[in-house]
C-alpha positions as CSV (number, residue, x, y, z in Angstrom):
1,X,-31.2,-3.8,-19.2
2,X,-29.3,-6.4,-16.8
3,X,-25.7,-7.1,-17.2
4,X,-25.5,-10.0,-14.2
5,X,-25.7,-7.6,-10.7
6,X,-26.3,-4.3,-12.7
7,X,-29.0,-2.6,-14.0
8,X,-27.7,-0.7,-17.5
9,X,-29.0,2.1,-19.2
10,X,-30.6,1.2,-22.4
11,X,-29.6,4.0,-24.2
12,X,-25.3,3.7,-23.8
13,X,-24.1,4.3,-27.3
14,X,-21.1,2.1,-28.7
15,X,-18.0,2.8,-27.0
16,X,-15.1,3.2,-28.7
17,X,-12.1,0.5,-27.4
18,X,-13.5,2.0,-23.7
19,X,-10.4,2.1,-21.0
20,X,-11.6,2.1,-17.2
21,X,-10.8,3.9,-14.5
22,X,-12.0,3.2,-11.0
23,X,-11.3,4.5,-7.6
24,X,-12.2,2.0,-4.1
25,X,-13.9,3.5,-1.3
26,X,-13.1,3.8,2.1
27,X,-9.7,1.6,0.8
28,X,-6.4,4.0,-0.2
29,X,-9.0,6.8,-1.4
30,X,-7.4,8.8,1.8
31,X,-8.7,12.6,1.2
32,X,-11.0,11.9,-1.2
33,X,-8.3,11.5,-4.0
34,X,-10.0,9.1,-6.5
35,X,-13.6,11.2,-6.3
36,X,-11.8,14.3,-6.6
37,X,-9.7,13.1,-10.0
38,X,-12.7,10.7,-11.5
39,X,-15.4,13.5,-10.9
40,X,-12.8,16.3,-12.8
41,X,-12.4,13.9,-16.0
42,X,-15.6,12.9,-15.7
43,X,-16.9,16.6,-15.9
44,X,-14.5,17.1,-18.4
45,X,-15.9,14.4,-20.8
46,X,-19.7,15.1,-19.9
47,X,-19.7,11.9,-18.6
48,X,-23.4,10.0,-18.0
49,X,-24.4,7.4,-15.8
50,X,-24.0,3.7,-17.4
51,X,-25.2,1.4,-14.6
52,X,-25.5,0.5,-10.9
53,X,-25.9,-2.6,-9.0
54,X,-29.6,-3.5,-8.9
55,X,-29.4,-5.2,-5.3
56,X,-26.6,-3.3,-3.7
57,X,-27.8,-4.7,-0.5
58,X,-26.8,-7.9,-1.8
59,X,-23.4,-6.7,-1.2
60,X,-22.9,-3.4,1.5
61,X,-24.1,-3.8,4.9
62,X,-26.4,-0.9,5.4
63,X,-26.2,-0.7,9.4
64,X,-22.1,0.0,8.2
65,X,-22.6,2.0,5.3
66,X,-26.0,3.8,6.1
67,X,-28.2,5.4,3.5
68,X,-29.0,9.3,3.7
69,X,-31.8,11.2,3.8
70,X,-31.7,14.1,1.6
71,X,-34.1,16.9,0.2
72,X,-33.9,17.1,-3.9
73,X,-35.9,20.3,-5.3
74,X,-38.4,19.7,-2.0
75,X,-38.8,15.9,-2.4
76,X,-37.5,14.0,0.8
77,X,-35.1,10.7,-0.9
78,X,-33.6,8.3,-0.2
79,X,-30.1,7.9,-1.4
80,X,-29.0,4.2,-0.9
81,X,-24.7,3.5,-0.4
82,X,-23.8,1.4,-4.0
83,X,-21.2,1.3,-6.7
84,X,-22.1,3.9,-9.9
85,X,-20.5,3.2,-13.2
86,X,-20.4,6.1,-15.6
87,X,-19.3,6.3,-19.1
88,X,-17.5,9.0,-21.2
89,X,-17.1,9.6,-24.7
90,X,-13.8,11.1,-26.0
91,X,-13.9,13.4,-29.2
92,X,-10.4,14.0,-28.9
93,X,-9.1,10.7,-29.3
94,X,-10.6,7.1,-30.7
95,X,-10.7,6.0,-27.2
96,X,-13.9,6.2,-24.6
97,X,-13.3,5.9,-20.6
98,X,-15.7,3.6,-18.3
99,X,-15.9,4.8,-14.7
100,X,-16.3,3.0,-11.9
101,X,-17.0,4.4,-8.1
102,X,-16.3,1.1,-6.2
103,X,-17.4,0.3,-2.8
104,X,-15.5,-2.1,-0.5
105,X,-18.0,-4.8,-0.3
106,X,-19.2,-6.6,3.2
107,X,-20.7,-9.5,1.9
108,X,-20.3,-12.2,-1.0
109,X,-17.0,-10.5,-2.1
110,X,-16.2,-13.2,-4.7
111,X,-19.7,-12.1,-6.3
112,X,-19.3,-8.7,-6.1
113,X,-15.6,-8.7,-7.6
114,X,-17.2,-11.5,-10.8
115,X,-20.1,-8.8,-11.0
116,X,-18.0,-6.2,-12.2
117,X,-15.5,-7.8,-14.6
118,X,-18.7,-9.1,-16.0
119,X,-19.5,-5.8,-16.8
120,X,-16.4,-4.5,-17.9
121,X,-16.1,-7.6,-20.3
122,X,-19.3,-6.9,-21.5
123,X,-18.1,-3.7,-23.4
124,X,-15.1,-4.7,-24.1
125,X,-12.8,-2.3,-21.9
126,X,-9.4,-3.1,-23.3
127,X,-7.2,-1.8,-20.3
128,X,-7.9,-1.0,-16.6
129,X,-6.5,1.5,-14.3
130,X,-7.3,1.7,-10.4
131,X,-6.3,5.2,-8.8
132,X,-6.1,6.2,-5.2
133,X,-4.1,7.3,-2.3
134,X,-2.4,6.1,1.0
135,X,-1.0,7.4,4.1
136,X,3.1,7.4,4.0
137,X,6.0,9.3,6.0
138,X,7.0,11.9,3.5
139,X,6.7,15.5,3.7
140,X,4.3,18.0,2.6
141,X,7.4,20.0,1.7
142,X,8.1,18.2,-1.7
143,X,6.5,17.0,-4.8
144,X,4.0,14.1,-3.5
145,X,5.4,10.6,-5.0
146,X,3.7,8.9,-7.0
147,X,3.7,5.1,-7.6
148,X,2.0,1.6,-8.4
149,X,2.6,-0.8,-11.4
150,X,2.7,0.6,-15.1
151,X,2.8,-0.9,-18.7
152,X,6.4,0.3,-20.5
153,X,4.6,2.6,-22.1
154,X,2.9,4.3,-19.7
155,X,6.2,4.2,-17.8
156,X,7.9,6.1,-21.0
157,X,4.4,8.8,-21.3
158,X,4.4,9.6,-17.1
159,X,8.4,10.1,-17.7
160,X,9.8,11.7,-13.9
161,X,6.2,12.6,-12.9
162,X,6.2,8.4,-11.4
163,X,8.5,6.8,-8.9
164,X,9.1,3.2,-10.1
165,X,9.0,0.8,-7.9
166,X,8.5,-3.4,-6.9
167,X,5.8,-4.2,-4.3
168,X,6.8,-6.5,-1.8
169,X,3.7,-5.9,0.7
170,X,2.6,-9.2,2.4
171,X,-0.8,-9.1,4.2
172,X,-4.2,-7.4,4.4
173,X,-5.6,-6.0,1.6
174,X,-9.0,-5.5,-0.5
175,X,-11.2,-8.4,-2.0
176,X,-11.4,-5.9,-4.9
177,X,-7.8,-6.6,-5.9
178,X,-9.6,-10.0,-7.4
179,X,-10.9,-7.6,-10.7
180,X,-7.5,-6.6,-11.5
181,X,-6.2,-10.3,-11.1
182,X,-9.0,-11.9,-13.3
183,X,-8.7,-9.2,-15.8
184,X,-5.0,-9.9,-16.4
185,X,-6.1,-13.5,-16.3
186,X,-8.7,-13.0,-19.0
187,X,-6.1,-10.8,-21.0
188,X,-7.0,-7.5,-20.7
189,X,-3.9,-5.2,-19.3
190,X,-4.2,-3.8,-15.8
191,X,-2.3,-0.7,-14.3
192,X,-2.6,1.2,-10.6
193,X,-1.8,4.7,-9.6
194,X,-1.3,5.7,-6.1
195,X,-0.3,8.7,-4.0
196,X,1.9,9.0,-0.9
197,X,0.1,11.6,1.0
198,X,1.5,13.1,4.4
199,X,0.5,11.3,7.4
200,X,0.0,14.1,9.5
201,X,-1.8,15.8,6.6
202,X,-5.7,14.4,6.7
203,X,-7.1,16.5,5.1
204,X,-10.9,15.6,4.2
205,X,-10.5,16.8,0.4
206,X,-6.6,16.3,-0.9
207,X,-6.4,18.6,-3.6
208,X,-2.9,18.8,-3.9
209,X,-2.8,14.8,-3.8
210,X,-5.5,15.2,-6.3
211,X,-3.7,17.0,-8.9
212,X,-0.7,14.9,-8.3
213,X,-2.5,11.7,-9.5
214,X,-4.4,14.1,-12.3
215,X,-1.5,15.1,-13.9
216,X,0.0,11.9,-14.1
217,X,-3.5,10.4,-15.8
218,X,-3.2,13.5,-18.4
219,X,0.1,12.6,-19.4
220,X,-0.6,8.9,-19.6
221,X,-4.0,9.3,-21.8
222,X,-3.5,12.4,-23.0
223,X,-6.4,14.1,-21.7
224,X,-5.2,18.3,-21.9
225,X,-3.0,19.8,-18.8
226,X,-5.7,22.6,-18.3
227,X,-7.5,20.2,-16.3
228,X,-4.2,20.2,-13.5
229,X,-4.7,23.1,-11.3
230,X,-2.1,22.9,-8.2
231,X,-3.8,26.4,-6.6
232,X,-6.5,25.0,-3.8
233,X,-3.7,22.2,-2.7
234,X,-0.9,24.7,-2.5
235,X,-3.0,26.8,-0.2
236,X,-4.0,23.9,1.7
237,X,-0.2,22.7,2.2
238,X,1.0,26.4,2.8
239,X,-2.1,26.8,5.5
240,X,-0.4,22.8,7.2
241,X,3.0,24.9,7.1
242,X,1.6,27.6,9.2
243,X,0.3,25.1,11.9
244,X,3.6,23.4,12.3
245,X,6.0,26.5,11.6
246,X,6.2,26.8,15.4
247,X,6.2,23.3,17.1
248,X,9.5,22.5,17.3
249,X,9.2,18.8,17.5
250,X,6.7,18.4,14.3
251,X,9.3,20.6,12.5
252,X,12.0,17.9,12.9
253,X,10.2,15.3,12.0
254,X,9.7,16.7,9.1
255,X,13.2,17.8,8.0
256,X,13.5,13.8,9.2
257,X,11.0,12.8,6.5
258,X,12.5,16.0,4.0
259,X,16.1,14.1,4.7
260,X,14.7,10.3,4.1
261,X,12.8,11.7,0.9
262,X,15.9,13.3,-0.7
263,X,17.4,10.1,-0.2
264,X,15.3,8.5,-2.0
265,X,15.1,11.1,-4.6
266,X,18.8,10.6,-5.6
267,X,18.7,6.8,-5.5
268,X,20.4,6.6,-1.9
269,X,17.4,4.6,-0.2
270,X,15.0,2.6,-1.2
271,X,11.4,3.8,-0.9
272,X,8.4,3.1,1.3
273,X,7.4,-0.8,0.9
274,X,3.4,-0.3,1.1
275,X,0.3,1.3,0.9
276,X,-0.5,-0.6,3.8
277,X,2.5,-0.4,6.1
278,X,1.9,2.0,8.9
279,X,5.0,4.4,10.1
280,X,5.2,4.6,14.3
281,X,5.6,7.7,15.3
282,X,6.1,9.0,19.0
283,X,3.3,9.4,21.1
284,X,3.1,12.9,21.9
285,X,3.6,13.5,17.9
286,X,0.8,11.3,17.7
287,X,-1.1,13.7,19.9
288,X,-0.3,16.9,17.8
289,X,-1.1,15.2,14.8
290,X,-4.2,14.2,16.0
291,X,-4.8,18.0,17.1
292,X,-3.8,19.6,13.8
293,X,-6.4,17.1,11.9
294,X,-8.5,18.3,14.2
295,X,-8.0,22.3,13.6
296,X,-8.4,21.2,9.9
297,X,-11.6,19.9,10.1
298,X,-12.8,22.9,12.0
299,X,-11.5,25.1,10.2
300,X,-12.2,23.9,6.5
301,X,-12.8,27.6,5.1
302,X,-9.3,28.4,6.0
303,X,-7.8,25.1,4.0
């Protein structure tokens, strides 16, 4: 069936006071955080597809965002770029999660945006919860912070595991950020969840970044801490230690950003303002930086 721009599956069962949760690609999803958390709940719940967009070239510029070629059980397909909601029923609780993989749109963004709080009105999703991660200056070396804007309660279940904080960022952003401002207009309660990954840590897959944001989600809606496993990222921030354990001029920079963090740790600074502020750093560090990403993309066995 048709919900406005998507086609639905006509066999969705009734979903039970359904939350959502939705990542936004190529927007603060840096290392593939949101895909990496969505698709581990997702497996978790034995989640189904619930709809897609019927026209996505209504919206996504295919020259920009190509389609792929790929070859499923000797067929040749077609897999066109578009945004893929999923559902999830679960037993444990009286609740059932909605899950949308959002594209950045490059046309008819207003549309696009009305599109998918249609949807989400249509079954009723009481609260909803955008996840993702962002470039910052802060250390591989500590706990990755965690912030963005929470209910009380939420505040009171995520406990230390959150750094609380105002945004007072002024300038680009994402036509997206129009679902969570007509949802709060329609009623329905709204909540995001963002990592500060290293800067000089691009990795292609985040895992420790990853877990950060998972474990946060379990404690909020209770899904079980077995699904929190810190292993691949801490062999992935232990293999970034042993590229910059011998450059002398990385290393203070990062007892800088080890200093600045601490600081805010114990209340002495303020934190970053912004997912979308950008942190100068010196040219030459620019230059290893740019080399270390590109060991780790050659070398993604070894991280």
């Amino acid at each position: 069936m048709r919900v406005g721009a998507f086609d639905v599956s006509d066999d969705i069962p009734s979903l039970r006071d359904p939350r959502a949760l939705a990542m936004l690609t190529p927007w603060v999803n840096v290392g593939k955080v949101g895909r990496l958390v969505l698709s581990k709940i997702e497996q978790h719940l034995g989640a189904r597809q619930l709809g897609k967009l019927s026209r996505p070239g209504d919206f996504f510029d295919f020259t920009r965002d190509r389609p792929v070629m790929r070859s499923v059980e000797g067929r040749r397909t077609l897999s066109i770029p578009n945004t893929i909601v999923n559902y999830g029923l679960d037993a444990e609780s009286s609740k059932d999660y909605i899950f949308l993989h959002i594209r950045e749109p490059h046309a008819r963004g207003e549309e696009y945006t009305d599109a998918i709080v249609a949807l989400l009105q249509h079954f009723g999703v009481s609260e909803y919860c955008r996840i993702g991660g962002f470039y910052d200056a802060v250390p591989h070396t500590r706990p990755l912070l965690v912030t963005g804007t929470f209910s009380e309660e939420q505040v009171r279940l995520a406990g230390d595991l959150i750094s609380e904080r105002s945004n007072t960022y002024q300038g680009p952003t994402s036509i997206v950020h129009l679902v969570m401002e007509n949802l709060e207009a329609a009623g329905t309660p709204t909540a995001s969840l963002m990592v500060h990954v290293p800067q000089y840590a691009q990795l292609d897959e985040d895992h420790q970044a990853a877990a950060r944001v998972l474990q946060v989600l379990c404690a909020i809606y209770g899904f079980p801490s077995s699904l929190v496993d810190f292993t691949k990222g801490e062999q992935q921030y232990k293999y970034i230690s042993s590229l910059v354990q011998n450059n002398s001029q990385i290393t203070r920079v990062i007892r800088q950003l080890e200093a600045d963090y601490d600081k805010v740790a114990t209340g002495q600074a303020a934190p970053p303002e912004s997912a979308e502020e950008k942190v100068e750093l010196a040219p030459d560090v620019e230059s290893f930086l740019q080399q270390m990403g590109q060991r780790l993309e050659d070398n993604p066995d070894d991280s």
